[in-house]
ROLUMTOR-974909 format. One record per residue (C-alpha): z, x, y; residue number from 1; residue in one letter. Coordinates in steps of 0.05 Angstrom, whole numbers, padded with zeros to 5 digits. Layout:
// ROLUMTOR-974909
MARLO c3 c1 c2 resi resn
MARLO Z X Y NUM A
...
***
This chain:
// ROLUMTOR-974909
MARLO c3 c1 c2 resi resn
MARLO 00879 -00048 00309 1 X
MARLO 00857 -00026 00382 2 X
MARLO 00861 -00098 00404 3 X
MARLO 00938 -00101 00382 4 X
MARLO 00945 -00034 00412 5 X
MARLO 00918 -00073 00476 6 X
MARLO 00959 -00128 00472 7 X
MARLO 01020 -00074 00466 8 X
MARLO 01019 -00023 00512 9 X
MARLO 01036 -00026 00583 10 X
MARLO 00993 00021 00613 11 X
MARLO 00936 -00002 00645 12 X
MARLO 00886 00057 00632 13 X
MARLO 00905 00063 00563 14 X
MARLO 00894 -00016 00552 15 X
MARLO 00828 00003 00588 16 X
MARLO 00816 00049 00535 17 X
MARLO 00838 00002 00477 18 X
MARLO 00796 -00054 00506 19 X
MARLO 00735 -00012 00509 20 X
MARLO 00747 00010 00438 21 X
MARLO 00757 -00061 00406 22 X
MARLO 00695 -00078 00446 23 X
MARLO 00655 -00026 00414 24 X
MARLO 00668 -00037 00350 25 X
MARLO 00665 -00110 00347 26 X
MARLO 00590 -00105 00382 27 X
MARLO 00574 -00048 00325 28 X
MARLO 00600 -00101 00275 29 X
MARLO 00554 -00148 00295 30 X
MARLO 00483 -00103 00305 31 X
MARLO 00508 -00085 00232 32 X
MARLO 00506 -00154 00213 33 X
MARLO 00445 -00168 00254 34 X
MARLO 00408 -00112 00213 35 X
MARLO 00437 -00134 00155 36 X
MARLO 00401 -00201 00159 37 X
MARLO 00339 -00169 00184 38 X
MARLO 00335 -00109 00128 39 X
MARLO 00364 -00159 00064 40 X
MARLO 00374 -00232 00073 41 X
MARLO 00305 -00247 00110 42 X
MARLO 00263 -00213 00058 43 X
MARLO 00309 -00245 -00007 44 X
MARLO 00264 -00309 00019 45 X
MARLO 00208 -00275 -00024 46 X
MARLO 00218 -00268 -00112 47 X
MARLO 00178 -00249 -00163 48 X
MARLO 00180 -00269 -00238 49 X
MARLO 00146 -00224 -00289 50 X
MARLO 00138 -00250 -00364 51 X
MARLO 00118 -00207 -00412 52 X
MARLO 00069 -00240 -00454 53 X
MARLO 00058 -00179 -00513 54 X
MARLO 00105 -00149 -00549 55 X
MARLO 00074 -00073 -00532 56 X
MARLO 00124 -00070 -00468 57 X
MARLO 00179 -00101 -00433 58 X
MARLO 00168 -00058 -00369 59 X
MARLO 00108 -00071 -00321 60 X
MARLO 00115 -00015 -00274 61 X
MARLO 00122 00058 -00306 62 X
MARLO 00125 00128 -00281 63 X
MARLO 00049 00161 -00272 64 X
MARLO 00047 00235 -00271 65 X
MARLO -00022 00233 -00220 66 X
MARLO -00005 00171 -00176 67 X
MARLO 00078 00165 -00176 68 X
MARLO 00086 00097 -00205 69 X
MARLO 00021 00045 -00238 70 X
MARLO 00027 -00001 -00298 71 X
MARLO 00041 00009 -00362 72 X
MARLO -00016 00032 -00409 73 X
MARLO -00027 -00031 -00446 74 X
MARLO 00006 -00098 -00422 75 X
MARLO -00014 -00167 -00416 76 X
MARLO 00032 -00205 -00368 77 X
MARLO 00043 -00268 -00320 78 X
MARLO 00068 -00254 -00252 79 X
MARLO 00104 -00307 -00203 80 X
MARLO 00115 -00305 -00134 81 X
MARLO 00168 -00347 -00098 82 X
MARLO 00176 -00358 -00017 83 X
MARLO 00246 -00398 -00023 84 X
MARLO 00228 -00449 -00079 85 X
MARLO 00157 -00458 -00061 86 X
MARLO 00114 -00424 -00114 87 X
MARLO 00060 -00383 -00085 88 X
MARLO 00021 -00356 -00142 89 X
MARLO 00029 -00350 -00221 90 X
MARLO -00022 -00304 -00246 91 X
MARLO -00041 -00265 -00308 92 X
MARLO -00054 -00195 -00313 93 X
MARLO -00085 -00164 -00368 94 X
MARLO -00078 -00089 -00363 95 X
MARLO -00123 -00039 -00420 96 X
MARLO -00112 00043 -00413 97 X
MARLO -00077 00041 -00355 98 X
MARLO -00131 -00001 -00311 99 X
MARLO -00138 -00078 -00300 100 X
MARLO -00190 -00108 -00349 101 X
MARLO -00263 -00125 -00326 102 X
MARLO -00307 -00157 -00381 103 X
MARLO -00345 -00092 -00391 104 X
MARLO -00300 -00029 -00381 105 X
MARLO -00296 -00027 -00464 106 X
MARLO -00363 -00055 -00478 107 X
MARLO -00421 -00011 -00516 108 X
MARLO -00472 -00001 -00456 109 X
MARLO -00489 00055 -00429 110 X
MARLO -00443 00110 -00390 111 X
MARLO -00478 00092 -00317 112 X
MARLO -00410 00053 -00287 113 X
MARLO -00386 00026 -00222 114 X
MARLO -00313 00044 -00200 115 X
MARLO -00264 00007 -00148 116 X
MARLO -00209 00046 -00114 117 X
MARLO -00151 00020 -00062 118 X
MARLO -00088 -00022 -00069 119 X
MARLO -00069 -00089 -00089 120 X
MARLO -00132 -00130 -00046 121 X
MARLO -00176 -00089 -00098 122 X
MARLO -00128 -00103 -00160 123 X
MARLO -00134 -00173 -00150 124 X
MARLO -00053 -00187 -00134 125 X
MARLO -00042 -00266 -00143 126 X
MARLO -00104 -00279 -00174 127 X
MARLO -00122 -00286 -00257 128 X
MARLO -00156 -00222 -00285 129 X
MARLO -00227 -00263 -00286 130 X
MARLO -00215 -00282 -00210 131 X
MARLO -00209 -00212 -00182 132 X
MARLO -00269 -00180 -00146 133 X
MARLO -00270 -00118 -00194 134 X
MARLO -00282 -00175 -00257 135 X
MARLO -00334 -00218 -00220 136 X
MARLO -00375 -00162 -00204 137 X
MARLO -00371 -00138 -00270 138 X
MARLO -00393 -00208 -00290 139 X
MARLO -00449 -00204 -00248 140 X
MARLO -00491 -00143 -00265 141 X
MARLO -00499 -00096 -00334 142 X
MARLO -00457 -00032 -00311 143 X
MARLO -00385 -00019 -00334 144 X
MARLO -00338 -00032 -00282 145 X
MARLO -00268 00001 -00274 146 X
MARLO -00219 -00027 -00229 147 X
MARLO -00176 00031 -00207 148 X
MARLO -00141 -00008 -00155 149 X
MARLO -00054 -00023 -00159 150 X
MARLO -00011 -00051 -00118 151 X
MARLO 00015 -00013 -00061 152 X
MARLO -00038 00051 -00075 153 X
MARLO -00075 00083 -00013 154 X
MARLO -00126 00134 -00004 155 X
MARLO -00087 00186 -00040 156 X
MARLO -00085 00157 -00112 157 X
MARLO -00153 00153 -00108 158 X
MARLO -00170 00231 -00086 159 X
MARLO -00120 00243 -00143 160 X
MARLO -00159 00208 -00188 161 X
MARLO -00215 00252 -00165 162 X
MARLO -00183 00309 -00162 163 X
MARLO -00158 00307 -00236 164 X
MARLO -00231 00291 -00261 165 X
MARLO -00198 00218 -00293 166 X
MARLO -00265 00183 -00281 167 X
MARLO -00299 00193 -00350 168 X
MARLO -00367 00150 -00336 169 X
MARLO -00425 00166 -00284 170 X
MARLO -00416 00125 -00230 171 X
MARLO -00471 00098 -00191 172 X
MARLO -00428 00064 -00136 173 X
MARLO -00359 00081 -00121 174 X
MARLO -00326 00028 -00071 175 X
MARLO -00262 00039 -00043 176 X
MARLO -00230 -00030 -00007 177 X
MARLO -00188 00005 00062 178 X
MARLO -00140 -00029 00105 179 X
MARLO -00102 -00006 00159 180 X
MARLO -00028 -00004 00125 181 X
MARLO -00072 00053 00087 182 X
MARLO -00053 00108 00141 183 X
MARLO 00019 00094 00128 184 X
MARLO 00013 00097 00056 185 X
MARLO -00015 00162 00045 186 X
MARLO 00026 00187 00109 187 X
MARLO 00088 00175 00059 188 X
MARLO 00121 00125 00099 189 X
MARLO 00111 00060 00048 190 X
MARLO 00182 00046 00021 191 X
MARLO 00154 00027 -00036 192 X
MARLO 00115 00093 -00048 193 X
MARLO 00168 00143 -00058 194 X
MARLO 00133 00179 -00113 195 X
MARLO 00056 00183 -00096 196 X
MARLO 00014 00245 -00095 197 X
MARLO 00029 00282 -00028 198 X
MARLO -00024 00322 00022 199 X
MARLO -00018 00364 00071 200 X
MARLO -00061 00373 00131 201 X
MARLO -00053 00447 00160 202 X
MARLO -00091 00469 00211 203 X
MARLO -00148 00430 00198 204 X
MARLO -00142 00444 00123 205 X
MARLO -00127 00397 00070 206 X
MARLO -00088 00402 -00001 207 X
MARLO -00047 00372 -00051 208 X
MARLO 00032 00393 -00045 209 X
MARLO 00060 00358 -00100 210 X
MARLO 00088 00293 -00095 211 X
MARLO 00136 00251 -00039 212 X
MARLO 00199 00262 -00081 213 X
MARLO 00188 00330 -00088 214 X
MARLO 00254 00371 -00058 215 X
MARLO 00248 00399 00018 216 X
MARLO 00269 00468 00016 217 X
MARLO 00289 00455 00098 218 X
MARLO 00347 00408 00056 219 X
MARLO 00363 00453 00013 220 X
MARLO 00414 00492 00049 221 X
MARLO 00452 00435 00086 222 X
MARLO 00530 00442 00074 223 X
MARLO 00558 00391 00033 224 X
MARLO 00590 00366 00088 225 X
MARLO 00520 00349 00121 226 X
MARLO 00502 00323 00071 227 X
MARLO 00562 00264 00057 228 X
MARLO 00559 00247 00124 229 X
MARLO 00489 00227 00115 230 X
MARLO 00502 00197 00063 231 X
MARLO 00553 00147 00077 232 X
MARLO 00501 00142 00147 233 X
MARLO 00458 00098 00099 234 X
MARLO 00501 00066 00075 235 X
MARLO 00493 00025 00141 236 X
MARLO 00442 -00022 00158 237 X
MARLO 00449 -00013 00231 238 X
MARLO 00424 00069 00213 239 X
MARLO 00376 00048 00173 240 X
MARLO 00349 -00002 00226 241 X
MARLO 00349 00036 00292 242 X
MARLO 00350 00108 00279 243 X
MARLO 00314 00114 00201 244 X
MARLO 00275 00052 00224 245 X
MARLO 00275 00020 00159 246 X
MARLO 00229 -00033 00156 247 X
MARLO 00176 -00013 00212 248 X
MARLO 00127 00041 00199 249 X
MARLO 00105 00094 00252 250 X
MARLO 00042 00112 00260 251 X
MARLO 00024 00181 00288 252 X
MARLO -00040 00218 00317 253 X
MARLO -00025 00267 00254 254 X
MARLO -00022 00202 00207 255 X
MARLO -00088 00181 00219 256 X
MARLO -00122 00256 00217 257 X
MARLO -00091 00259 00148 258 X
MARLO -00123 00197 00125 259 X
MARLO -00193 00207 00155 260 X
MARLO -00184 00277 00125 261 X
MARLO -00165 00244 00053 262 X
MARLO -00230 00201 00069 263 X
MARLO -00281 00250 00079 264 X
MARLO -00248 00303 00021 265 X
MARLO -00254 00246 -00029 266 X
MARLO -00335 00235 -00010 267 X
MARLO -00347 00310 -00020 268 X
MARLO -00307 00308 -00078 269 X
MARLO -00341 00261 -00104 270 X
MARLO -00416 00279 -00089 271 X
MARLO -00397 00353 -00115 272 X
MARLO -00378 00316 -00188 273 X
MARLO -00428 00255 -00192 274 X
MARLO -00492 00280 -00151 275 X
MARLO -00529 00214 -00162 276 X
MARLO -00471 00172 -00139 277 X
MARLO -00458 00124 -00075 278 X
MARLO -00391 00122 -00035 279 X
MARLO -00379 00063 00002 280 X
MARLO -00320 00042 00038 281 X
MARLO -00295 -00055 00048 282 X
MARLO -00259 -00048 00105 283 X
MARLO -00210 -00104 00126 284 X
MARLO -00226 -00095 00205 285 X
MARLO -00173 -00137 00229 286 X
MARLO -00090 -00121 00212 287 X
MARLO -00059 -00161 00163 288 X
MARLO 00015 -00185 00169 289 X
MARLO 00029 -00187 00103 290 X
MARLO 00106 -00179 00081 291 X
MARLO 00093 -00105 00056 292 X
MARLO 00062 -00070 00119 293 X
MARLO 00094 -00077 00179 294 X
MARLO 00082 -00014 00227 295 X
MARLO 00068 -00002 00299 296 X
MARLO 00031 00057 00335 297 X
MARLO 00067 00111 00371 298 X
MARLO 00007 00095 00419 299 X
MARLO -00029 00023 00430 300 X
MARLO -00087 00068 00406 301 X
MARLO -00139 00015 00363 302 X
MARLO -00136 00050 00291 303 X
MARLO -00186 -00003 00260 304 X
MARLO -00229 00025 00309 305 X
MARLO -00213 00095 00304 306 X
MARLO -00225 00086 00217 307 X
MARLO -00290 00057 00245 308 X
MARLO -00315 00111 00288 309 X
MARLO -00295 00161 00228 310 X
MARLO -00328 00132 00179 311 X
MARLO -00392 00131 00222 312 X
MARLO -00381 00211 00238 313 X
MARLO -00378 00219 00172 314 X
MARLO -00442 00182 00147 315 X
MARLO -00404 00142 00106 316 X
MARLO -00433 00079 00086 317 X
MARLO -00380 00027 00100 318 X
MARLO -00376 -00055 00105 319 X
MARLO -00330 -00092 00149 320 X
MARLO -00290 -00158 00118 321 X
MARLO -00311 -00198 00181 322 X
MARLO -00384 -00191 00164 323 X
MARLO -00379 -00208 00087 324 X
MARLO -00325 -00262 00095 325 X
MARLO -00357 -00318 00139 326 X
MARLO -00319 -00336 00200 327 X
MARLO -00266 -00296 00180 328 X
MARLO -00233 -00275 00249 329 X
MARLO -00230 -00360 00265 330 X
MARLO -00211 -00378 00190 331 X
MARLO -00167 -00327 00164 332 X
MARLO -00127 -00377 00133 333 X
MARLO -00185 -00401 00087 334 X
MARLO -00185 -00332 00049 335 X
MARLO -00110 -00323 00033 336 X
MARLO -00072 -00340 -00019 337 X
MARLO -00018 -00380 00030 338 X
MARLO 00011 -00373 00090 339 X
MARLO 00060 -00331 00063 340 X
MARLO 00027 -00284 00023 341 X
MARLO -00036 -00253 00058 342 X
MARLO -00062 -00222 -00007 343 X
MARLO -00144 -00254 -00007 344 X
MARLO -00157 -00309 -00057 345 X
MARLO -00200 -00324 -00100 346 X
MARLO -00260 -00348 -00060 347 X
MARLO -00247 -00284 -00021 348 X
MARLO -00254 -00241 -00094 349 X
MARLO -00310 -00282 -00101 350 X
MARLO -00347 -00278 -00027 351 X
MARLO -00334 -00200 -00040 352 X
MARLO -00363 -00200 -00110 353 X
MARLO -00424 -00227 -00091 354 X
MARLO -00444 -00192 -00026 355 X
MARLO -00426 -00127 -00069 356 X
MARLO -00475 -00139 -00126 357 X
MARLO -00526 -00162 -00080 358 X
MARLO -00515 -00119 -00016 359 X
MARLO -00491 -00048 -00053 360 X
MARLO -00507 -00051 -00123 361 X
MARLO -00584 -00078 -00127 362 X
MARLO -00588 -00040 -00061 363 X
MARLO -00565 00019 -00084 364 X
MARLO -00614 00083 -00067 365 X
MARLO -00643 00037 -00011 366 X
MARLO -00645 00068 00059 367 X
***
C-alpha cells in the first residue's frame, strides 16, 4: 500500500514518508521471517516417536501435583529420536510408581536404599532401562536403588521431593547429577518447565511459592486492552525473538543465588530427615550444547566455577564429570549419544556406574 502511495503522489516529502514506511515494513517482514526460521523450522530438524508398548496408558507425560509434569505412573514404552531422517536413538523405558525401573527398587531386601536426583543425564534419556547409570549401579551392589531423575527436572523437583517426605526408604547415599542448564531450570526460564515447583529467594531466605503457572497478582489488574495487545505481540516471532527472547535463556546473579540456595536447603533437608545419610553432588564441569539449553550470562561470569566454589563452601561432597569420564574435555564425542544429541551414552552410564559403586558407595562413611 505505502509503496503505491509512493509511486502516486507528487510530493516529495510525503513520498519520503511513504518510502520510509514501505521500507520499514518490508525489513520487519523479513526479521519476522528470519525469527520464524530460527524459533520453528530449524528446530522441526529434531522428532520424536513414542510407542506405547502396554495397554495401561496411551499418554507418556502426565500432570504431577509436586514436580509440574513426570511420567505416567505405570508405563512401558519405546522412544525414537529423529535429526532429519537419521535415527538417533530408539530406546525403551520401563517406568513402575512413577520412577524409572532399577532391578531392585521392588525387590525384598532391606529398607537401607540409594537415591538419584536431576534431569534427563540421570534418567538415562536415549539409553534402554538396563543401560542407564541408576540400573547399573543397582546391578552392581545389594541396596535398592531409586532413580528419581526425568527429563528436563532441576534442583527444584528434587527439594520437592524432599520437602514432601516422598522418599520412603533410608538412604545411605543420595547423588544428585548437576549441570549448568540447572540454574535456568529452577530460575523458571526452561520453556519446557512451565509447571515445576517454584522458590523464592527473599532476602536471603528461601521457600516454596507454589508453582510457575501459578497467576501473578502484578497481572491481575491489567485492562483488557493490555492485555490483547500482548497477546496478538506473541503472536510474532520477531517479539518472541528479540524482546521475550524466546529460545536463549538469561542467566542472572539472582539465578544462580537461588540455585546454590536450592543446593544447600536440600542437604539440610536432607541430613535433618535421614541422619545417617550422604549427599553428594556429579557435576558435568564443562557446558553442554545440547538442543534443550541454550542460555548466556548477563555477565561472562564462569558459573561452572561459581557451582564449584559453592559446593566447596558448603562442605558438600561433590565429583566432577572430567575426572570420572577419562579424557573427557579432548573426547567429548566418545561419551554422547551423537553429534546431535549430547545426552551421555551408554559407556558414559556405565563409566558413571562404576566409579559410583566403587568411589561413593563402598566408600561411604570414609573420610
Amino acid at each position: 500500500i505505502f509503496i503505491r502511495l509512493m509511486l502516486t503522489t507528487q510530493k516529495s516529502i510525503i513520498k519520503n514518508i511513504y518510502y520510509n514506511l514501505a521500507f520499514t515494513i518490508l525489513l520487519l517482514g523479513i526479521l519476522e521471517m528470519y525469527s520464524l526460521y530460527h524459533l520453528k523450522y530449524a528446530k522441526s530438524q529434531y522428532r520424536s516417536e513414542t510407542t506405547v508398548k502396554d495397554d495401561n496408558s496411551s499418554k507418556y507425560i502426565i500432570e504431577n501435583k509436586y514436580f509440574g509434569y513426570g511420567p505416567t505412573k505405570d508405563i512401558k514404552i519405546n522412544k525414537k529420536r529423529f535429526y532429519n531422517e537419521t535415527m538417533l536413538y530408539s530406546a525403551d523405558y520401563t517406568i513402575e510408581n512413577g520412577l524409572r525401573i532399577t532391578p531392585s527398587s521392588n525387590s525384598n531386601l532391606n529398607d537401607e536404599c540409594i537415591i538419584f536426583f536431576g534431569g534427563s543425564f540421570t534418567f538415562g534419556e536415549g539409553v534402554n532401562d538396563q543401560e542407564s547409570m541408576p540400573y547399573i549401579v543397582g546391578s552392581l551392589q545389594n541396596k535398592k536403588v531409586y532413580n528419581w531423575g526425568f527429563g528436563g527436572y532441576g534442583p527444584h523437583q528434587m527439594l520437592a521431593t524432599i520437602d514432601n517426605e516422598m522418599i520412603n526408604c533410608e538412604p545411605n547415599v543420595i547423588i544428585y547429577q548437576a549441570i549448568e542448564g540447572h540454574i535456568v531450570r529452577s530460575a523458571g526460564k526452561a520453556s519446557w518447565d512451565k509447571v515445576g515447583p517454584k522458590y523464592i529467594l527473599d532476602n536471603g531466605i528461601l521457600y516454596f511459592s507454589g508453582f510457575f503457572d501459578d497467576t501473578d497478582s502484578s497481572n491481575t489488574n491489567q485492562s483488557s486492552l493490555i492485555k490483547k495487545i500482548n497477546n496478538q505481540l506473541e503472536k510474532s516471532y520477531l517479539y518472541k525473538k528479540y524482546i521475550l527472547k524466546e529460545g536463549t535463556y538469561f542467566i542472572s546473579d539472582y539465578d544462580v543465588q537461588l540455585y546454590n540456595e536450592i543446593i544447600a536447603t536440600t542437604q539440610k533437608k536432607i541430613l535433618a530427615q535421614f541422619s545417617e545419610s550422604e549427599f553428594h553432588i556429579i557435576l558435568w564441569d564443562k557446558p553442554l550444547g545440547t538442543d534443550e539449553d541454550f542460555f548466556k550470562n548477563e555477565t561472562n561470569d564462569n558459573n561452572i566455577e561459581k557451582m564449584i566454589n559453592e559446593f566447596k563452601r558448603l562442605n558438600i561432597k561433590f565429583h566432577l564429570i572430567s575426572k570420572i569420564l577419562p579424557n573427557y574435555f579432548n573426547k567429548m564425542e566418545k561419551y554422547e549419544i551423537s553429534q546431535y544429541d549430547k545426552h551421555p551414552n551408554a559407556l558414559a552410564h556405565q563409566l558413571i556406574a562404576d566409579y559410583v559403586v566403587k568411589n561413593i558407595i563402598n566408600k561411604q562413611g570414609v573420610k
